[in-house]
ROPA-121664 format. One record per residue (C-alpha): residue number from 1; residue in one letter; x negated, y, z. Coordinates in Angstrom, 3 decimals. Layout:
<vodrens>
<NUM A <X Y Z>>
...
</vodrens>
This chain:
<vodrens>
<1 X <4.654 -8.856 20.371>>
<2 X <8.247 -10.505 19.516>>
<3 X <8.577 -14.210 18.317>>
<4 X <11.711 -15.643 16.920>>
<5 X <12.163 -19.725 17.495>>
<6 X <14.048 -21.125 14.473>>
<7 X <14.604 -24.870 16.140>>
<8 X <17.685 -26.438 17.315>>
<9 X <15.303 -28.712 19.028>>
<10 X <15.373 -27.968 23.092>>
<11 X <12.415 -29.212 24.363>>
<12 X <10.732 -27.444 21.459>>
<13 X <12.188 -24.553 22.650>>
<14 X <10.783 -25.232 26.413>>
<15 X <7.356 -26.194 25.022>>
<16 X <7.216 -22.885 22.799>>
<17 X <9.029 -20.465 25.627>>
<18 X <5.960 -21.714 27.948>>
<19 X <3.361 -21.380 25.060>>
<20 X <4.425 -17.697 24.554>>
<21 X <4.430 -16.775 28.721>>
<22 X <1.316 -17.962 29.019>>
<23 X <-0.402 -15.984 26.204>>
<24 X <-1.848 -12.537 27.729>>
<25 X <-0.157 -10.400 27.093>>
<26 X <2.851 -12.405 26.823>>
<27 X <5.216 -12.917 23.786>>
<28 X <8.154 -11.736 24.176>>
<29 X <10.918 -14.183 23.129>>
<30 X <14.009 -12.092 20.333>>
<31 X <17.454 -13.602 21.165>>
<32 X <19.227 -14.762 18.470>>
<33 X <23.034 -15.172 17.651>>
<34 X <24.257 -18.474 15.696>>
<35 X <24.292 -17.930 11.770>>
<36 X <26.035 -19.831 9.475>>
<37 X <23.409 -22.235 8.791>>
<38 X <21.163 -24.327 11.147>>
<39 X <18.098 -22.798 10.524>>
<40 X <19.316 -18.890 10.146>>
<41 X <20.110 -17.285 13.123>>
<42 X <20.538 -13.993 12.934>>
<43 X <17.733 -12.425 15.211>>
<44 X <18.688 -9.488 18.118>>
<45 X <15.348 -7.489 17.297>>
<46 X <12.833 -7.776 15.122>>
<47 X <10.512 -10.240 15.370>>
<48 X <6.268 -10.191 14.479>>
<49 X <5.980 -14.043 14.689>>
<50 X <8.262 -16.862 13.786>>
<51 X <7.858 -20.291 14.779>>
<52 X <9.937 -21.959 11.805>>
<53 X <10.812 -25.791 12.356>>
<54 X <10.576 -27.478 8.913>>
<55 X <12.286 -31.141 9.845>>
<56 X <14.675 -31.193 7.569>>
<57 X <15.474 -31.604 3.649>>
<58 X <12.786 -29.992 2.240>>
<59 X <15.147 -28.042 -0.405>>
<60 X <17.568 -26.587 2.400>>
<61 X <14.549 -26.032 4.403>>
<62 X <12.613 -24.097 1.735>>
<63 X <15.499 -21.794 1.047>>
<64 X <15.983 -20.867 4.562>>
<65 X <12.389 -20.321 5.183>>
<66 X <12.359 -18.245 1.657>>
<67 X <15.348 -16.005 3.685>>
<68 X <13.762 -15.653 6.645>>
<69 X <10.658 -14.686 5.036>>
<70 X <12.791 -11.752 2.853>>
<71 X <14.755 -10.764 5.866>>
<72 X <11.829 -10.366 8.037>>
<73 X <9.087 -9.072 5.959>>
<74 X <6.252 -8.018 8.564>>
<75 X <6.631 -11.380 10.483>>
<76 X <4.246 -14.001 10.560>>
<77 X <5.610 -17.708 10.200>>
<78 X <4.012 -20.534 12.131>>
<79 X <5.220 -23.422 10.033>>
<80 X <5.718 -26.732 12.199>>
<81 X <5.703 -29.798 9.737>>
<82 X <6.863 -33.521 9.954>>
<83 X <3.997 -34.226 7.358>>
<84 X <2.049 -32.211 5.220>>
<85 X <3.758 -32.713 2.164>>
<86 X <1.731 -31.099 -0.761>>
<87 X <5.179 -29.564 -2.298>>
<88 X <6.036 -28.321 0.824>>
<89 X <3.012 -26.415 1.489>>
<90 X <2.249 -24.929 -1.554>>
<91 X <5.726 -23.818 -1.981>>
<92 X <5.233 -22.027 1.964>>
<93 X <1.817 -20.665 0.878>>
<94 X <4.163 -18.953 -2.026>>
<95 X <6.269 -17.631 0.270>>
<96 X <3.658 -16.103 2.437>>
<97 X <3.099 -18.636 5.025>>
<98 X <-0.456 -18.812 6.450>>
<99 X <-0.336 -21.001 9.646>>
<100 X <1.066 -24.835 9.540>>
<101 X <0.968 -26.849 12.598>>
<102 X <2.291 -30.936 12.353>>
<103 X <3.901 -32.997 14.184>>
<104 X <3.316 -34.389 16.747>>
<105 X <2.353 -31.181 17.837>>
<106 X <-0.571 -30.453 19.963>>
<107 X <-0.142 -27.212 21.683>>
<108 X <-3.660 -26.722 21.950>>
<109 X <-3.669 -26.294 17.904>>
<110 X <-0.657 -24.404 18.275>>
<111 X <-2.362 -21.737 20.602>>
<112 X <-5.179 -21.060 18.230>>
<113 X <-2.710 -20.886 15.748>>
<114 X <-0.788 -17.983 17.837>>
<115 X <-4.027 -16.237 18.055>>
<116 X <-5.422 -16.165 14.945>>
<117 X <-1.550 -14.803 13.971>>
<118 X <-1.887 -11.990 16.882>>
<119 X <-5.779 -11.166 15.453>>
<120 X <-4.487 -10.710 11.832>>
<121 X <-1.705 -8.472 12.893>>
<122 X <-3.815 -6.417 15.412>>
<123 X <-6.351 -6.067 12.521>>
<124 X <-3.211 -4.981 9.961>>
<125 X <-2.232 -2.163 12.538>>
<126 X <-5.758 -0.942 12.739>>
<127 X <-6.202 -1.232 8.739>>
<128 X <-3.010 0.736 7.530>>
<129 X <-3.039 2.297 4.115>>
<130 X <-4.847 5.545 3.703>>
<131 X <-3.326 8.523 2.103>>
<132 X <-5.124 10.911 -0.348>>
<133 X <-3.129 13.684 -1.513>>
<134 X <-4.400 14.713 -5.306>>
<135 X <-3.487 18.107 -6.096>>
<136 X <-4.199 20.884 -8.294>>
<137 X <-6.693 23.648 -7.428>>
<138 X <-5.242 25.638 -10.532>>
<139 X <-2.568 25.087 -13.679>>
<140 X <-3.820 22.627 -16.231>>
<141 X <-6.189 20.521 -13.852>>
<142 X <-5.615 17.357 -14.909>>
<143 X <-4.451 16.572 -11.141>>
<144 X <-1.960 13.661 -12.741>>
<145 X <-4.730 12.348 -15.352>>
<146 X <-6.807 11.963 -12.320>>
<147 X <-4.347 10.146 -9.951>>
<148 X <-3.368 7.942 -11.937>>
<149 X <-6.612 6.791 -13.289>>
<150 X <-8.080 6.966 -9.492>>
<151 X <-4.963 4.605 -8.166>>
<152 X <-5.426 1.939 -11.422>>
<153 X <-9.271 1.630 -10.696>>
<154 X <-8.599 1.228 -6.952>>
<155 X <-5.806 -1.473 -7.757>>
<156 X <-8.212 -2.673 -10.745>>
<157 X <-12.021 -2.887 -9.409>>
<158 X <-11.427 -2.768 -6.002>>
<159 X <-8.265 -5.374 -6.033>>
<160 X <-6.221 -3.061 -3.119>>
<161 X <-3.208 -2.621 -3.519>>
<162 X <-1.974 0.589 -4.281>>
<163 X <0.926 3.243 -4.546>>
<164 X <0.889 6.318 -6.647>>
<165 X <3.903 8.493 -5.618>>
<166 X <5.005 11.209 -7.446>>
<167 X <5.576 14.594 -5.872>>
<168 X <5.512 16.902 -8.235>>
<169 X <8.912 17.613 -8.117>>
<170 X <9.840 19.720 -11.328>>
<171 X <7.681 18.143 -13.639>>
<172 X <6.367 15.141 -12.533>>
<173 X <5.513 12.390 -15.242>>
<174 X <2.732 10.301 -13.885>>
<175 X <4.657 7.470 -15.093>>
<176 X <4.240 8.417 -18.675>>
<177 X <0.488 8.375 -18.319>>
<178 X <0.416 4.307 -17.199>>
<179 X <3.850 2.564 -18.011>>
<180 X <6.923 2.914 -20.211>>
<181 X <8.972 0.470 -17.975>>
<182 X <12.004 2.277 -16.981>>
<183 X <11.867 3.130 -13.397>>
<184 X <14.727 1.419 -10.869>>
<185 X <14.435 4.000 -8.691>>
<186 X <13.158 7.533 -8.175>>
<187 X <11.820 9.678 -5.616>>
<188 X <15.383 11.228 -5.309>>
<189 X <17.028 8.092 -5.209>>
<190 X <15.042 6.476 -2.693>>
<191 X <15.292 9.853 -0.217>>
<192 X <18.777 9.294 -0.702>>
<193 X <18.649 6.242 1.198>>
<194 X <15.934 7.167 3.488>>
<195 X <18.376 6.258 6.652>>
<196 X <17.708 2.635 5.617>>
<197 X <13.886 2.777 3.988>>
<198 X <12.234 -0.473 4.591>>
<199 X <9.455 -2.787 3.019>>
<200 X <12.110 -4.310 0.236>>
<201 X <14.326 -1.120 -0.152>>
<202 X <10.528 0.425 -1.016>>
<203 X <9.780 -2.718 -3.215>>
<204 X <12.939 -2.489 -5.106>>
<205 X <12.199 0.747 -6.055>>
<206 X <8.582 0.843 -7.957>>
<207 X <7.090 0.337 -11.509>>
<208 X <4.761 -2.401 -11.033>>
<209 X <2.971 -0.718 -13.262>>
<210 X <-0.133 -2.696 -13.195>>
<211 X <-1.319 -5.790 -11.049>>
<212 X <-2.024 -4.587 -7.208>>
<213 X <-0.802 -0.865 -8.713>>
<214 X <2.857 0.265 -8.356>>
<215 X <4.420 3.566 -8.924>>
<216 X <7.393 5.664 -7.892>>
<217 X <8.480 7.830 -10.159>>
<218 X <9.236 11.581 -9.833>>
<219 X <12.718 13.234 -9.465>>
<220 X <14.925 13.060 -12.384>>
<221 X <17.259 16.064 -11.128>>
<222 X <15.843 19.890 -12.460>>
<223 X <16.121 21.041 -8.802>>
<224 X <15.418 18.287 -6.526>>
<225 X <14.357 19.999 -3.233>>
<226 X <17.216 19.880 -2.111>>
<227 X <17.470 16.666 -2.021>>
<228 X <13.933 16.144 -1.029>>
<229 X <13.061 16.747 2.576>>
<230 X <9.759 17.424 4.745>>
<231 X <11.349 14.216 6.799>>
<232 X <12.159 12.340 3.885>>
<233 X <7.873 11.956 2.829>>
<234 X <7.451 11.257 6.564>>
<235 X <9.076 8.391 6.428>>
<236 X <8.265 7.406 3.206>>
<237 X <4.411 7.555 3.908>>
<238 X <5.000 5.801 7.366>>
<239 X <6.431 2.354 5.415>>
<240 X <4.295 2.932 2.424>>
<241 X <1.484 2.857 4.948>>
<242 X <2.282 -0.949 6.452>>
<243 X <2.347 -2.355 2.732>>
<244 X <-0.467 -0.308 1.143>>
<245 X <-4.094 -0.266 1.241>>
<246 X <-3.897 3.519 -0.984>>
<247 X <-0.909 5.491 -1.343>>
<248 X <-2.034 8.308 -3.931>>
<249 X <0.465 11.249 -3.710>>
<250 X <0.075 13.012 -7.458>>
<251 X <0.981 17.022 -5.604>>
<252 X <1.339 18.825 -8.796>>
<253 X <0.621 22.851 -7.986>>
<254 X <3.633 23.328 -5.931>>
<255 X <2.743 24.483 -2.500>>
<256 X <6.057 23.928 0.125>>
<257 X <7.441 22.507 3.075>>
<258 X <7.624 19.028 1.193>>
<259 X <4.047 19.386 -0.440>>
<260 X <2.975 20.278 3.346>>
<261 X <4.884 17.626 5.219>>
<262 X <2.620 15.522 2.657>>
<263 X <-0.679 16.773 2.975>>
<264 X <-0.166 17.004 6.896>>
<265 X <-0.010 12.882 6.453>>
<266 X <-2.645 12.458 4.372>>
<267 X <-6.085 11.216 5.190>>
<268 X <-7.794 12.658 2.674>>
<269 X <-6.997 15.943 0.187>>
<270 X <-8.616 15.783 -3.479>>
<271 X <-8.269 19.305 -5.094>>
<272 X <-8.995 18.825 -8.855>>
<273 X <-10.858 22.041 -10.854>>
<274 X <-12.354 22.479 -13.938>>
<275 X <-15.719 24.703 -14.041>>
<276 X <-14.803 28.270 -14.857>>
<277 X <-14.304 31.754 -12.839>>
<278 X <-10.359 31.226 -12.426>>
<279 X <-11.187 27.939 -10.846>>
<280 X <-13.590 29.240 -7.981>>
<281 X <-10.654 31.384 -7.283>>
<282 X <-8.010 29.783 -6.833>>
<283 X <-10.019 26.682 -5.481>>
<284 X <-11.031 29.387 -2.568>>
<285 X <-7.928 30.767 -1.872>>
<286 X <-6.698 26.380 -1.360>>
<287 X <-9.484 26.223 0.690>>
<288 X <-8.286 29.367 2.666>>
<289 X <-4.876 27.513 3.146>>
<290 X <-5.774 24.730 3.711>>
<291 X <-8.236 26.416 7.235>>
<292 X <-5.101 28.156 7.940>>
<293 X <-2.820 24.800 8.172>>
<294 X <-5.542 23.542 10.191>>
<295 X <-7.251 20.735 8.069>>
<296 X <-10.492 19.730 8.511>>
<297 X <-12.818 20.547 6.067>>
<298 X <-14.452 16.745 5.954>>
<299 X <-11.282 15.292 4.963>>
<300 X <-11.610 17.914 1.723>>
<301 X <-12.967 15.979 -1.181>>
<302 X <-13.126 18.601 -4.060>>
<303 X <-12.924 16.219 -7.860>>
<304 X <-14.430 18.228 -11.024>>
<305 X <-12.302 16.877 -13.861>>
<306 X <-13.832 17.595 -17.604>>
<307 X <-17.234 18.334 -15.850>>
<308 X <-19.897 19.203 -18.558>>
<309 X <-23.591 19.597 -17.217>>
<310 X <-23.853 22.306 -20.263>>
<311 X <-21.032 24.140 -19.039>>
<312 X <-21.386 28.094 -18.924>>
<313 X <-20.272 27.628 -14.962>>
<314 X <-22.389 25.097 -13.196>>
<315 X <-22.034 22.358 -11.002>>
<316 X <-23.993 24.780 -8.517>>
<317 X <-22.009 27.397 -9.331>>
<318 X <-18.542 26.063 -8.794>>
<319 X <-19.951 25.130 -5.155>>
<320 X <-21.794 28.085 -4.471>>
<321 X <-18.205 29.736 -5.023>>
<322 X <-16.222 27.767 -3.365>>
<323 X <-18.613 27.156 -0.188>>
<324 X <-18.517 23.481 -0.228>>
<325 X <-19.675 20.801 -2.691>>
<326 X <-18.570 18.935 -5.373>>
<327 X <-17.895 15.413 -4.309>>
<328 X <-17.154 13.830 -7.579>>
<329 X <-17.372 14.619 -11.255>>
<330 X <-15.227 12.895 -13.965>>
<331 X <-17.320 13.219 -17.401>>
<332 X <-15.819 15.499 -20.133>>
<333 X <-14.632 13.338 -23.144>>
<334 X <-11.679 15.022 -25.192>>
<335 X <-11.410 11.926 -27.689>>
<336 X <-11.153 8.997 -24.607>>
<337 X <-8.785 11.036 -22.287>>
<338 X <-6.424 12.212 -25.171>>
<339 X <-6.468 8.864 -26.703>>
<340 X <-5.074 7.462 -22.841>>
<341 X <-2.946 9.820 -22.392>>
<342 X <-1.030 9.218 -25.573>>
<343 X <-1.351 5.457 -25.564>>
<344 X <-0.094 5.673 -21.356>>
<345 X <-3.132 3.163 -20.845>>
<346 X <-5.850 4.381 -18.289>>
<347 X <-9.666 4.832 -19.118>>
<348 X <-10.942 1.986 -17.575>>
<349 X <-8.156 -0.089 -19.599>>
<350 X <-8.946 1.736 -23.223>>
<351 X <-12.756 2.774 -22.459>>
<352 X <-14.034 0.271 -19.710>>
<353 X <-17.660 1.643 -20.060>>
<354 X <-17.001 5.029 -20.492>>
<355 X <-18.645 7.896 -18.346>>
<356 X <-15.273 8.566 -17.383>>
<357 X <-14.935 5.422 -16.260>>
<358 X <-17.469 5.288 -14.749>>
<359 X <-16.592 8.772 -12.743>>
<360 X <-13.099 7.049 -11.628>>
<361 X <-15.099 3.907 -10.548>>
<362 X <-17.735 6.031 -8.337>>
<363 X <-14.612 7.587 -6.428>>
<364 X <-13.383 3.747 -5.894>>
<365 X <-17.119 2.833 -4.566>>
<366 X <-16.973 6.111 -2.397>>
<367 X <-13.506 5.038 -0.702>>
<368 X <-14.033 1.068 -0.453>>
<369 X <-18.225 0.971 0.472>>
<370 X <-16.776 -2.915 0.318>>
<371 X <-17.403 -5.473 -2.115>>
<372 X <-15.177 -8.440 -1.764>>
<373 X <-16.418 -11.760 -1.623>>
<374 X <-15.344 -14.783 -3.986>>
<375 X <-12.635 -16.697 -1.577>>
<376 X <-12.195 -20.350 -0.999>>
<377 X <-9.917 -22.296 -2.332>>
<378 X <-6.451 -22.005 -0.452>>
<379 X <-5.556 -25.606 -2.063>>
<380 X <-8.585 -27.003 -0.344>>
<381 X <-7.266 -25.533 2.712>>
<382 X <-4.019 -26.653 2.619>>
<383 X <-4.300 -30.213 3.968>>
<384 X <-6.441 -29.649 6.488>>
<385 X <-4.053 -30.854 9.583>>
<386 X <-3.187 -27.769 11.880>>
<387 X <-5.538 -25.039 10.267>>
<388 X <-4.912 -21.782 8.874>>
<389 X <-3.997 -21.505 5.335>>
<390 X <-6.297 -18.279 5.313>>
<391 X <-10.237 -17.931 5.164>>
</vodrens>
């Protein structure tokens, strides 16, 4: 683990250099070069923890911390305080600060502080987003109705936050179904830049398209694959992973090295049918792929969109053919999914108790098994000398 010290005070500096060689394992200190202002040195590497002094006037010192906190994303700040000024610390729990120490400081407070900082980001590594490739068993699926209505009840009901990417390179328009905010970026565009993809560049570039639910939109260009690489979704999914609880990849039909570079870093695959004969076939012959590629049949989740229990081809039958089973069914209901479509709302916005709905809200119960608990007040928390500002 790397910490940055953003003091000009030096026996600070000895107190904190100790602090962070005695921690097992140690903290490695990132050297720093002078910056044009007193509290912005520009930092060698990049650091995961940032002990930011805050003596100072609070304006100049809450417009460095806001650039620190934009420059170095992933880090956690340890905020060291004169006082506990309510402005000051509810304009730092804004920016993302979570720990606040005062002065005089008492290094014993300051440990725990260190610790609960190197628990939170052991338990972000272990908790990185997961990836579920949607993609079509057959033409005419509904893979994009599904994906987008899967990634808005996630962001919606479960409160994760959530990225829907689309990859269906020629015809891609997953952002039709939720938003009509004009995209800043697309999938081309960010690719183009992929030598510098980080957190912001990946920020910079989405539809919010809903609260905890953003979106990037598909390639504008006819022919984008050339412009589109295997390595480019690699790293792609890899940042999209540190920010995201669910990154939903909308596939389309295609099959290629770029729709394979995807579902190779995926966690889970949802093929979407619809119950008739064509469907068992070509939802075998995915299946048969998807052995040969080497995926394991568990992480197969197989969605039946427009399912109707009256159907001529069953439930059982659709299973039977396919050798594996259904895992979840999203009602039939012409009037509610045309009427969403057109409107580019999603169910559970237009048609909250819907059986559709309610389909799209089983496969959010299925992927959480969580439900979150009310939190305390971070207010109440805030003035509480030397503690967390998190519960």
């Amino acid at each position: 683990m790397n910490a940055l010290m953003l003091t000009t005070d030096l026996e600070l500096k000895t107190k904190l250099q100790q602090l962070c060689a005695a921690m097992s394992p140690p903290i490695t200190l990132v050297p720093d070069m002078p910056g044009m202002l007193r509290l912005d040195p520009v930092a060698i590497a990049v650091p995961d923890l940032v002990f930011f002094d805050a003596r100072g006037e609070q304006r100049e010192v809450l417009a460095s911390l806001e650039r620190v906190s934009a420059r170095h994303p992933e880090a956690m700040i340890v905020l060291l305080v004169p006082e506990q000024s309510p402005d000051l610390l509810i304009a730092a729990m804004r920016i993302g600060v979570r720990e606040v120490v005062s002065f005089p400081i008492d290094f014993a407070e300051l440990e725990m502080a260190v610790e609960r900082v190197i628990q939170k980001r052991n338990e972000k590594v272990r908790a990185e987003g997961k990836v579920i490739a949607v993609i079509s068993s057959k033409g005419g699926s509904g893979t994009t109705f599904v994906a987008v209505n899967t990634a808005y009840a996630l962001a919606s009901v479960a409160h994760k936050k959530t990225l829907l990417i689309d990859l269906n390179l020629q015809y891609g328009d997953a952002a039709l179904f939720i938003s009509d905010v004009k995209s800043p970026a697309t999938l081309t565009d960010l690719c183009a830049q992929i030598h510098r993809l980080d957190a912001q560049l990946l920020d910079s570039s989405v539809i919010r398209a809903a609260p905890n639910f953003d979106l990037i939109a598909a390639a504008s260009d006819p022919d984008p694959e050339d412009k589109i690489k295997p390595d480019h979704i690699a790293a792609l999914l890899a940042v999209a992973r540190r920010q995201y609880d669910f990154i939903l990849l909308d596939m389309g039909r295609q099959v290629n090295a770029v729709s394979i570079r995807a579902l190779d870093g995926s966690d889970l695959i949802f093929p979407v049918l619809q119950q008739s004969l064509p469907f068992i076939r070509s939802g075998q012959r995915m299946l048969d792929m998807f052995s040969t590629l080497g995926y394991r049949k568990e992480s197969i989740r197989q969605i039946l969109n427009r399912y109707d229990e009256s159907g001529a081809v069953t439930q059982a039958d659709m299973e039977r053919g396919l050798g594996q089973r259904i895992a979840f069914q999203i009602p039939n209901n012409f009037a509610i999914a045309s009427e969403s479509i057109n409107q580019g709302e999603p169910v559970l916005k237009i048609a909250r108790s819907s059986a559709i709905a309610k389909g799209f809200n089983n496969i959010v119960h299925a992927l959480t098994k969580t439900h979150e608990s009310s939190p305390h007040s971070l207010i109440r928390r805030l003035f509480t000398r030397g503690t967390s500002l998190t519960h």
